[in-house]
mmCIF file of the C-alpha atoms, coordinates in Angstrom:
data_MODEL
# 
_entry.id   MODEL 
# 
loop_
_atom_site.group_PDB 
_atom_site.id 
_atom_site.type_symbol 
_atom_site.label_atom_id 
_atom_site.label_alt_id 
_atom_site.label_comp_id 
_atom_site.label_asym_id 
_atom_site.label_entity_id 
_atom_site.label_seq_id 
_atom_site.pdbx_PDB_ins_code 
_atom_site.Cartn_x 
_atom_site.Cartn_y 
_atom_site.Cartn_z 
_atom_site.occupancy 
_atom_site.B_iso_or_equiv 
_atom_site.pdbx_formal_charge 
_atom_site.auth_seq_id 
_atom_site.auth_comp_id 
_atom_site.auth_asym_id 
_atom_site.auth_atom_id 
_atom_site.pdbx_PDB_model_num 
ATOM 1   C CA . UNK A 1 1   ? 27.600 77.643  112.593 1.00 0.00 ? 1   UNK A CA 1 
ATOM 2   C CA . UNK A 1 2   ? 26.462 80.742  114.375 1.00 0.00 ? 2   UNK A CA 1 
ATOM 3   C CA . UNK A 1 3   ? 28.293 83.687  114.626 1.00 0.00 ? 3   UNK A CA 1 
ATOM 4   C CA . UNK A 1 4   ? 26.067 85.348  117.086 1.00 0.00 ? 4   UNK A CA 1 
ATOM 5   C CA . UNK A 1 5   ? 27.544 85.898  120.852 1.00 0.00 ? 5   UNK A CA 1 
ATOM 6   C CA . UNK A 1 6   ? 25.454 86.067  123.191 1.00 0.00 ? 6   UNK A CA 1 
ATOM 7   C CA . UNK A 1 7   ? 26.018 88.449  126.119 1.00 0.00 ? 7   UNK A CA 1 
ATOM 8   C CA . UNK A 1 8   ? 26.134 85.436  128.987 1.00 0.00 ? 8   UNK A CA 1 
ATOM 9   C CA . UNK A 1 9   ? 29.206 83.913  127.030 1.00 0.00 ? 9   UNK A CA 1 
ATOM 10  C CA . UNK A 1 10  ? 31.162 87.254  127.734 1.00 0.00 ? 10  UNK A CA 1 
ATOM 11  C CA . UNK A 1 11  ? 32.469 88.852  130.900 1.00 0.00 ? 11  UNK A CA 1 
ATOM 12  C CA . UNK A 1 12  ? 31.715 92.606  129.575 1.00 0.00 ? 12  UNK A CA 1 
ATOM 13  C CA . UNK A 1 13  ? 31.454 95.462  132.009 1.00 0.00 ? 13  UNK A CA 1 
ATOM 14  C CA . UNK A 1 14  ? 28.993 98.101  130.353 1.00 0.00 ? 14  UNK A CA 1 
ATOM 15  C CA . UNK A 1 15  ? 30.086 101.415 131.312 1.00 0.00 ? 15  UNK A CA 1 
ATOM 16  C CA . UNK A 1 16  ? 30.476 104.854 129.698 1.00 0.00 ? 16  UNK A CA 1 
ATOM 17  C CA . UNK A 1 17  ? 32.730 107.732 131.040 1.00 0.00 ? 17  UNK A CA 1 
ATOM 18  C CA . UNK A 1 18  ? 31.222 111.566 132.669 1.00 0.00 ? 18  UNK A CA 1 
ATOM 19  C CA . UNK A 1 19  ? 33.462 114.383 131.789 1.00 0.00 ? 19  UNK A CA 1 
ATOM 20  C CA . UNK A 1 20  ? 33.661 116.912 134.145 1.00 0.00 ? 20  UNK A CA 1 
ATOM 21  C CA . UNK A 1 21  ? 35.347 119.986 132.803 1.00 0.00 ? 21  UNK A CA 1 
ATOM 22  C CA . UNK A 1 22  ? 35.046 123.348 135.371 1.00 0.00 ? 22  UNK A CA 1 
ATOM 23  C CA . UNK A 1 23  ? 35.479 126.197 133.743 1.00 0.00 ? 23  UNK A CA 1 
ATOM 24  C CA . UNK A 1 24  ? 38.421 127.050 135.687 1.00 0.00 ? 24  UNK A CA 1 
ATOM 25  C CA . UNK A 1 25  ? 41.199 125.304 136.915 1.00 0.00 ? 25  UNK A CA 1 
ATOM 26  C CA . UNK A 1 26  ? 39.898 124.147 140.936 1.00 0.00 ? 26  UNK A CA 1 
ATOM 27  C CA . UNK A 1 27  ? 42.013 124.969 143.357 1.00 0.00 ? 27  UNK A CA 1 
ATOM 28  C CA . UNK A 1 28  ? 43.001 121.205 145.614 1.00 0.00 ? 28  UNK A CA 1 
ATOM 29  C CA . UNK A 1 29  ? 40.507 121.846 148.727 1.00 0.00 ? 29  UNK A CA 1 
ATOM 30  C CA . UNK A 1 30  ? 37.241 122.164 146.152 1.00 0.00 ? 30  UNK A CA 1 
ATOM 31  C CA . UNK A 1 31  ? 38.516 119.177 143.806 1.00 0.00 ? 31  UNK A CA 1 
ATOM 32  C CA . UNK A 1 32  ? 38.836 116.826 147.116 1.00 0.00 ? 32  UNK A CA 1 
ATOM 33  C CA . UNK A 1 33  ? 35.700 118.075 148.309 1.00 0.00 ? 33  UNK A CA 1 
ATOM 34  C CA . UNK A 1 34  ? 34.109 117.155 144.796 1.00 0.00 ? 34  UNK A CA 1 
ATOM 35  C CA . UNK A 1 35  ? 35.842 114.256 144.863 1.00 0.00 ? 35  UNK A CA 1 
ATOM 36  C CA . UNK A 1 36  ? 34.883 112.894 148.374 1.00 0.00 ? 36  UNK A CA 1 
ATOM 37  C CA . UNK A 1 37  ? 31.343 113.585 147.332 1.00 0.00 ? 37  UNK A CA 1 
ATOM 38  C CA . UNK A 1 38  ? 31.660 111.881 144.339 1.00 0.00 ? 38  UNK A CA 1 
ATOM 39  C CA . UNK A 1 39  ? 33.104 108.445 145.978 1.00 0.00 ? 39  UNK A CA 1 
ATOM 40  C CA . UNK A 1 40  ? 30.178 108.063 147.816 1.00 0.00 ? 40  UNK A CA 1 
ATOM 41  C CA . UNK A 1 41  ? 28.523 107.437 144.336 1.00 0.00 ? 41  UNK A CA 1 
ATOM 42  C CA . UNK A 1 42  ? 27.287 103.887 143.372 1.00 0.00 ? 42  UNK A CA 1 
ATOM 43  C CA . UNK A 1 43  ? 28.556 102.577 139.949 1.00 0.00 ? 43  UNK A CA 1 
ATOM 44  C CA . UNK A 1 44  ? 32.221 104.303 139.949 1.00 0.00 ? 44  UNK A CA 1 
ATOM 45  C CA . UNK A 1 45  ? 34.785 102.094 138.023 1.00 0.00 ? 45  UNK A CA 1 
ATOM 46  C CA . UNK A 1 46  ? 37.762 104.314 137.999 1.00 0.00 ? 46  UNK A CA 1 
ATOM 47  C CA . UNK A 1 47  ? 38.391 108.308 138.100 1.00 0.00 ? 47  UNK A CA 1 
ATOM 48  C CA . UNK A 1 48  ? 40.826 110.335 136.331 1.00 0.00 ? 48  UNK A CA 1 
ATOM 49  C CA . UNK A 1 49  ? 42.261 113.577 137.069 1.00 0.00 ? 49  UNK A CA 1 
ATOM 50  C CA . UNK A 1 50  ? 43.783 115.452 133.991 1.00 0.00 ? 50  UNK A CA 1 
ATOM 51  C CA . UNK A 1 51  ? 45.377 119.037 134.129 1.00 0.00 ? 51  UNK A CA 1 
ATOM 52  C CA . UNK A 1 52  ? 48.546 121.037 133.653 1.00 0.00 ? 52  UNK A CA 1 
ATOM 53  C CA . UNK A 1 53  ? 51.839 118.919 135.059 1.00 0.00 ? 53  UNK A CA 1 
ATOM 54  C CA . UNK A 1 54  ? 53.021 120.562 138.309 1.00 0.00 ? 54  UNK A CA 1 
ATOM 55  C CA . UNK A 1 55  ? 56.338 119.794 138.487 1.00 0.00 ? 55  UNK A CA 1 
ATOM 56  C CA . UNK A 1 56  ? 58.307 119.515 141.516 1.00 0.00 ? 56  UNK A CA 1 
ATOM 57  C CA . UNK A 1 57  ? 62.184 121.002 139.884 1.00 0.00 ? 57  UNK A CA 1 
ATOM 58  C CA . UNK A 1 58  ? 62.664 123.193 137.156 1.00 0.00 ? 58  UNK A CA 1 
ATOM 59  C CA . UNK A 1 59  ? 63.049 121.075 133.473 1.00 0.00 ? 59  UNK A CA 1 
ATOM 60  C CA . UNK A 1 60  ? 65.110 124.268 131.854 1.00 0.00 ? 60  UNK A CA 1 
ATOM 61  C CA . UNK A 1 61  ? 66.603 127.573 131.983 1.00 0.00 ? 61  UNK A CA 1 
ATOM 62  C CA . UNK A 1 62  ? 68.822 129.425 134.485 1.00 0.00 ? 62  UNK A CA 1 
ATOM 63  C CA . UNK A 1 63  ? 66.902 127.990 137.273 1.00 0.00 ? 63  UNK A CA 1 
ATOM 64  C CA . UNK A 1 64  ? 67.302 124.498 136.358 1.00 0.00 ? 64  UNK A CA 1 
ATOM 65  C CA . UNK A 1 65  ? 67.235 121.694 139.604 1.00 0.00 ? 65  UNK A CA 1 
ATOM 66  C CA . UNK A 1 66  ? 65.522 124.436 141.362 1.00 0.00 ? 66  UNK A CA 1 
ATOM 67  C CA . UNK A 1 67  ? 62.091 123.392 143.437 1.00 0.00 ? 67  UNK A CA 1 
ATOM 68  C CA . UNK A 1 68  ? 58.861 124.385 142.227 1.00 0.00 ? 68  UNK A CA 1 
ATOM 69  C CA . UNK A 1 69  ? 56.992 126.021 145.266 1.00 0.00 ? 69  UNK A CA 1 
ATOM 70  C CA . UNK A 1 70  ? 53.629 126.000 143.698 1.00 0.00 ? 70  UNK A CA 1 
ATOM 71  C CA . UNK A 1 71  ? 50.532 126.349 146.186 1.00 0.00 ? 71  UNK A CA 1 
ATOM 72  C CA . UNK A 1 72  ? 48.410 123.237 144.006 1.00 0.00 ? 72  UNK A CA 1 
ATOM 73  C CA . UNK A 1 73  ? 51.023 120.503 144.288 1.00 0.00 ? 73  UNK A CA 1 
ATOM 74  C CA . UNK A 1 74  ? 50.091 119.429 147.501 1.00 0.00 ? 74  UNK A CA 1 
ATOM 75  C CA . UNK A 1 75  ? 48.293 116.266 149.096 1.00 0.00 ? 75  UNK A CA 1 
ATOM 76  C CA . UNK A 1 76  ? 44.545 115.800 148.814 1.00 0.00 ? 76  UNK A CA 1 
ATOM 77  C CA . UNK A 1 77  ? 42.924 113.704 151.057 1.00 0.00 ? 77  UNK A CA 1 
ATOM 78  C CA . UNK A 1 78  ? 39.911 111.137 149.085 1.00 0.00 ? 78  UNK A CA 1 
ATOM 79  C CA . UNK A 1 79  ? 38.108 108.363 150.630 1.00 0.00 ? 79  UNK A CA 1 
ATOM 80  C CA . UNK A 1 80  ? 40.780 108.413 153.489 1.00 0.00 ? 80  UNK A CA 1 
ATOM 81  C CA . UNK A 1 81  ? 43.648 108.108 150.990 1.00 0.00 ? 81  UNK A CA 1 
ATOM 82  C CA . UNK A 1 82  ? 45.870 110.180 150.865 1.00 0.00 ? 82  UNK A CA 1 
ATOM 83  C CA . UNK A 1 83  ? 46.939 111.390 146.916 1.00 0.00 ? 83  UNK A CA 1 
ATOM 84  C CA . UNK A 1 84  ? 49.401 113.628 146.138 1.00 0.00 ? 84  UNK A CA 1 
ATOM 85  C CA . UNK A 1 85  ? 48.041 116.251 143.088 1.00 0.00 ? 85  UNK A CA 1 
ATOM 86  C CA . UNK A 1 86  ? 51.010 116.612 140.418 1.00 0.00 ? 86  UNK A CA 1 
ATOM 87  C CA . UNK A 1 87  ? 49.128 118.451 138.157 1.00 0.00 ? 87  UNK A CA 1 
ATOM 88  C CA . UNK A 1 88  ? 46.541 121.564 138.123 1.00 0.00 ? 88  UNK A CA 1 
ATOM 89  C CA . UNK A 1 89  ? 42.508 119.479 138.392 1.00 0.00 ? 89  UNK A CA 1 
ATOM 90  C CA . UNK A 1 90  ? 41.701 120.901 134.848 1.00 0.00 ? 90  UNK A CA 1 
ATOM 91  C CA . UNK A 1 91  ? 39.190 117.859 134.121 1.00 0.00 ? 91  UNK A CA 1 
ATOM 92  C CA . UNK A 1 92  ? 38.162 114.766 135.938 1.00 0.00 ? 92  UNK A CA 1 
ATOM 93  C CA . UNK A 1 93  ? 37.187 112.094 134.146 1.00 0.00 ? 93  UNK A CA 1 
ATOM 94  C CA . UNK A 1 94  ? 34.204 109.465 135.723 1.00 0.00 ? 94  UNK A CA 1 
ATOM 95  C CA . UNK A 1 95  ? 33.903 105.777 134.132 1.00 0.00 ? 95  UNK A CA 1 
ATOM 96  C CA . UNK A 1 96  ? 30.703 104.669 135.669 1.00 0.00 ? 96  UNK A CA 1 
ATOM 97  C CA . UNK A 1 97  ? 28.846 101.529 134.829 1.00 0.00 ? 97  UNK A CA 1 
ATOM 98  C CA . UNK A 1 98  ? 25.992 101.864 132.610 1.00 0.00 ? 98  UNK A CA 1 
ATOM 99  C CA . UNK A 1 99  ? 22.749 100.663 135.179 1.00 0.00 ? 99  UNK A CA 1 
ATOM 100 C CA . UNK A 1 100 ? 22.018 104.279 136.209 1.00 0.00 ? 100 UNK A CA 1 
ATOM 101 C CA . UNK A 1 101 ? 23.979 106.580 133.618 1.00 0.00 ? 101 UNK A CA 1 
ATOM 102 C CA . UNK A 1 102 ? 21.454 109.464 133.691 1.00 0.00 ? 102 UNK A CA 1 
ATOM 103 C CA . UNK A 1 103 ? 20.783 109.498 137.802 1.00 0.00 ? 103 UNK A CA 1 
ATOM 104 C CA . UNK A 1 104 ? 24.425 109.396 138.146 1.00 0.00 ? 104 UNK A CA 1 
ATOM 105 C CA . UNK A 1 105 ? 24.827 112.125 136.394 1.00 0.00 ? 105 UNK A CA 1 
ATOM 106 C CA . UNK A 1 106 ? 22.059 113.926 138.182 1.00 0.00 ? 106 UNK A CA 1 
ATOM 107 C CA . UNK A 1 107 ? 23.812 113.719 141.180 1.00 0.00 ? 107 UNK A CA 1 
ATOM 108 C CA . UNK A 1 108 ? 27.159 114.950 139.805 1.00 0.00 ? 108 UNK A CA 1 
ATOM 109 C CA . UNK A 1 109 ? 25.350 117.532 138.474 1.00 0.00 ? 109 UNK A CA 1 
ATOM 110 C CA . UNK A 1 110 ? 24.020 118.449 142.363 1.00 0.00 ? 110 UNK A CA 1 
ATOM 111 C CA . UNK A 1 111 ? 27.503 117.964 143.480 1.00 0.00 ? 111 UNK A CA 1 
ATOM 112 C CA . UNK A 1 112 ? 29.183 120.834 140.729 1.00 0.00 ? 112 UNK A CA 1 
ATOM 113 C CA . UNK A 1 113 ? 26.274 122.737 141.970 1.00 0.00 ? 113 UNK A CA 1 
ATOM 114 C CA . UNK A 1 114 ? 27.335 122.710 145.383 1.00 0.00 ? 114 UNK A CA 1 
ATOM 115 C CA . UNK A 1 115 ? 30.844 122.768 145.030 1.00 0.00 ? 115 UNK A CA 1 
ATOM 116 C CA . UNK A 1 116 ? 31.288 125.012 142.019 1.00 0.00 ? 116 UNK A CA 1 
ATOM 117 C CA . UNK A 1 117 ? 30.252 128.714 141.391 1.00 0.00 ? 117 UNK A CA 1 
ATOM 118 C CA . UNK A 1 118 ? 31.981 129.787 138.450 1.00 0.00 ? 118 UNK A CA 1 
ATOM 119 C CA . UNK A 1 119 ? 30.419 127.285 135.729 1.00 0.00 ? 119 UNK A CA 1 
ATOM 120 C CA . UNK A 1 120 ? 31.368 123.841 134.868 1.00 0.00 ? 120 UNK A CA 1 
ATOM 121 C CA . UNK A 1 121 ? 30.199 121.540 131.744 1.00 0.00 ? 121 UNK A CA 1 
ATOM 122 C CA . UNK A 1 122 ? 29.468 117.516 132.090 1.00 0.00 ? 122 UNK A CA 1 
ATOM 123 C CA . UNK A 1 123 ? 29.716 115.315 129.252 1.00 0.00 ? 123 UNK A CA 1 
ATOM 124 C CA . UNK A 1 124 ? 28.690 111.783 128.458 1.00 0.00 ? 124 UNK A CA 1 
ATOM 125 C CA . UNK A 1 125 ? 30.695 109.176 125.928 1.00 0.00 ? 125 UNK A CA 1 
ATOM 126 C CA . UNK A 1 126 ? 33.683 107.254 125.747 1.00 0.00 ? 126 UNK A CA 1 
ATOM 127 C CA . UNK A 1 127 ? 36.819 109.477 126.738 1.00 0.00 ? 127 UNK A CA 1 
ATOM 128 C CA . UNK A 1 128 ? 39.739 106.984 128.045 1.00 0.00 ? 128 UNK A CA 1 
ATOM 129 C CA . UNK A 1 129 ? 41.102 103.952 125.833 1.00 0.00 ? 129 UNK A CA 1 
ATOM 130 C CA . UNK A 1 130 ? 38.807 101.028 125.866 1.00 0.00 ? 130 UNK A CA 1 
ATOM 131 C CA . UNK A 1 131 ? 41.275 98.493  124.010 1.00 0.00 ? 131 UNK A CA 1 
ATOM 132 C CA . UNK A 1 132 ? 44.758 97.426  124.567 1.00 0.00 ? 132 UNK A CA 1 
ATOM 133 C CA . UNK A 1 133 ? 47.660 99.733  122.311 1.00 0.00 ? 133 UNK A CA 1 
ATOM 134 C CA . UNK A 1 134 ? 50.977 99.400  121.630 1.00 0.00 ? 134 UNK A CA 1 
ATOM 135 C CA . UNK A 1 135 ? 52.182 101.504 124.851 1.00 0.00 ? 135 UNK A CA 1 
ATOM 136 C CA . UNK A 1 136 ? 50.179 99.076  127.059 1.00 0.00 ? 136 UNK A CA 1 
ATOM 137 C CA . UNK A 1 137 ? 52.387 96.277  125.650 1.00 0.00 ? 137 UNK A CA 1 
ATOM 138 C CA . UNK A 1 138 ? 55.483 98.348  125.816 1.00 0.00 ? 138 UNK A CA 1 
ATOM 139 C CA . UNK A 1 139 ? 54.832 99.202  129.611 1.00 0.00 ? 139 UNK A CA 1 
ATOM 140 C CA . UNK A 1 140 ? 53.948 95.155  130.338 1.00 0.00 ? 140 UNK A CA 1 
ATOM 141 C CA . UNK A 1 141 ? 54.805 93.333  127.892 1.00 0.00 ? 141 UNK A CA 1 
ATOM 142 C CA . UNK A 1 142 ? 53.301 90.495  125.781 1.00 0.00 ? 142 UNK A CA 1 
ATOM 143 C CA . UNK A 1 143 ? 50.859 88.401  126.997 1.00 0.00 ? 143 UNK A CA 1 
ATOM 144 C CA . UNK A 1 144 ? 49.804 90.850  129.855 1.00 0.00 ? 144 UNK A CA 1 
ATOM 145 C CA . UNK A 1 145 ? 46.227 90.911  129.804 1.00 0.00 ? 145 UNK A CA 1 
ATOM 146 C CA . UNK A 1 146 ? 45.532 88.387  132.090 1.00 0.00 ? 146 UNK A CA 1 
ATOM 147 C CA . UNK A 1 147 ? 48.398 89.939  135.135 1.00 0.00 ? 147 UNK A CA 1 
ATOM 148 C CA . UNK A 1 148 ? 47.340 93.390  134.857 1.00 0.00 ? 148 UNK A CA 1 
ATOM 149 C CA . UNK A 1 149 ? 44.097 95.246  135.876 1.00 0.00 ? 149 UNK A CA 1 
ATOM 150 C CA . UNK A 1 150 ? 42.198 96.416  133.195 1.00 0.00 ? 150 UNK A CA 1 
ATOM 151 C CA . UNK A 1 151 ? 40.971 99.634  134.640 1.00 0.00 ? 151 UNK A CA 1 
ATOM 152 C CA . UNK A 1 152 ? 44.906 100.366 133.694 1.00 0.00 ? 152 UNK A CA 1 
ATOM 153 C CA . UNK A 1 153 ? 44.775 99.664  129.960 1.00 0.00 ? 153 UNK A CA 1 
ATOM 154 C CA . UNK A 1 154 ? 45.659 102.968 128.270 1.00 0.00 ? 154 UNK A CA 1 
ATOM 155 C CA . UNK A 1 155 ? 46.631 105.165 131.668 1.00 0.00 ? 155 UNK A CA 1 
ATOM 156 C CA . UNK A 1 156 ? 50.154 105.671 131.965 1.00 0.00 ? 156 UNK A CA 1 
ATOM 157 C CA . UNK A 1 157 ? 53.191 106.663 129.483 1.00 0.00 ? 157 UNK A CA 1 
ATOM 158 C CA . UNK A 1 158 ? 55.315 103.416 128.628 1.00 0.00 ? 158 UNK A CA 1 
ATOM 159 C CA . UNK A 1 159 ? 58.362 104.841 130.355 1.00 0.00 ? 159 UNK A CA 1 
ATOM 160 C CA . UNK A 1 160 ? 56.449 106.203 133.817 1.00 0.00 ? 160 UNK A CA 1 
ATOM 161 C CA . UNK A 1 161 ? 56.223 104.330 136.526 1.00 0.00 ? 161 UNK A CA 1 
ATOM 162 C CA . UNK A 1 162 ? 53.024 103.568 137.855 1.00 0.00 ? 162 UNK A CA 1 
ATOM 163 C CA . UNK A 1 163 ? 53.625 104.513 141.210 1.00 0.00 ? 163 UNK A CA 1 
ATOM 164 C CA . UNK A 1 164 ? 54.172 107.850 140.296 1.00 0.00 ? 164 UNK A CA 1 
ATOM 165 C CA . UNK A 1 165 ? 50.781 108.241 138.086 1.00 0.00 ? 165 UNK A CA 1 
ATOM 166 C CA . UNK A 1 166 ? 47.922 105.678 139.285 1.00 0.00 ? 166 UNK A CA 1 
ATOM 167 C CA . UNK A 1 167 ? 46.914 105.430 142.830 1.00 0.00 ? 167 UNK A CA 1 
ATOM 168 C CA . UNK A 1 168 ? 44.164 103.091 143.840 1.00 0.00 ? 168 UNK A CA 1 
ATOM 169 C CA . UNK A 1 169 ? 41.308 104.270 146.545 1.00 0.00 ? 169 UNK A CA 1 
ATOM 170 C CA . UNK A 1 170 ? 39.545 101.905 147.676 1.00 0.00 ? 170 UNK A CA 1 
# 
């Protein structure tokens, strides 16, 4: 008995993330116009946007309750979606499929160039959660794997809701 698998037996999507990290947080107009330009890109699987929560009410202190009138938490327009930024665009995080990994990142590299004046750094590697952990099942649930979409394995806190955190652009 063979304990060999052999790549036709398994539905595997080969892909690798691209870390963009500016060297300063971007202001929403330059991270949607980065972002457009980055949509148009072949080979994207999902993007993530990580930065510094902007929250919409005070947590603590005298002005507890109180909005938050900051200038970033607004809504960004990608792809003809509308997406509402809750936090500062500190990092974005690309996972691309693996056929063209270095000419992808050529042309993100253009794109920064374009886009960017103040420096920026791109990284390749795995930087998002590539198995299933115990706050996916305490979000779903057993035996989710098969109901949920596995570009959301390892996204969202347990107690978020998903609505607030993941939007889908098609």
């Amino acid at each position: 008995m063979s304990t060999e698998v052999d790549d036709s037996e398994i539905d595997v999507i080969k892909a690798s993330d691209v870390k963009i990290f500016p060297y300063r947080i971007l202001k929403p107009k330059t991270a949607e116009k980065i972002l457009n330009d980055i949509f148009e890109l072949d080979g994207i699987l999902r993007v993530l946007i990580n930065g510094e929560n902007l929250p919409q009410v005070v947590n603590m202190g005298p002005a507890k309750g109180e909005p938050v009138n900051h200038t970033d938490r607004t809504t960004i327009n990608i792809n003809g979606n509308e997406v509402p930024l809750s936090v500062s665009v500190g990092e974005i995080i690309l996972t691309v499929q693996l056929d063209n990994l270095d000419d992808f990142v050529s042309q993100v590299n253009d794109i920064l160039d374009k886009h960017i004046d103040f420096g920026f750094s791109v990284s390749t590697g795995i930087f998002t959660k590539t198995t299933t952990s115990v706050s996916d099942y305490m979000k779903y649930g057993e035996g989710f794997e098969g109901r949920v979409d596995s570009r959301l394995i390892g996204l969202v806190d347990p107690s978020a809701k998903s609505s607030e955190s993941v939007r889908y652009i098609r």
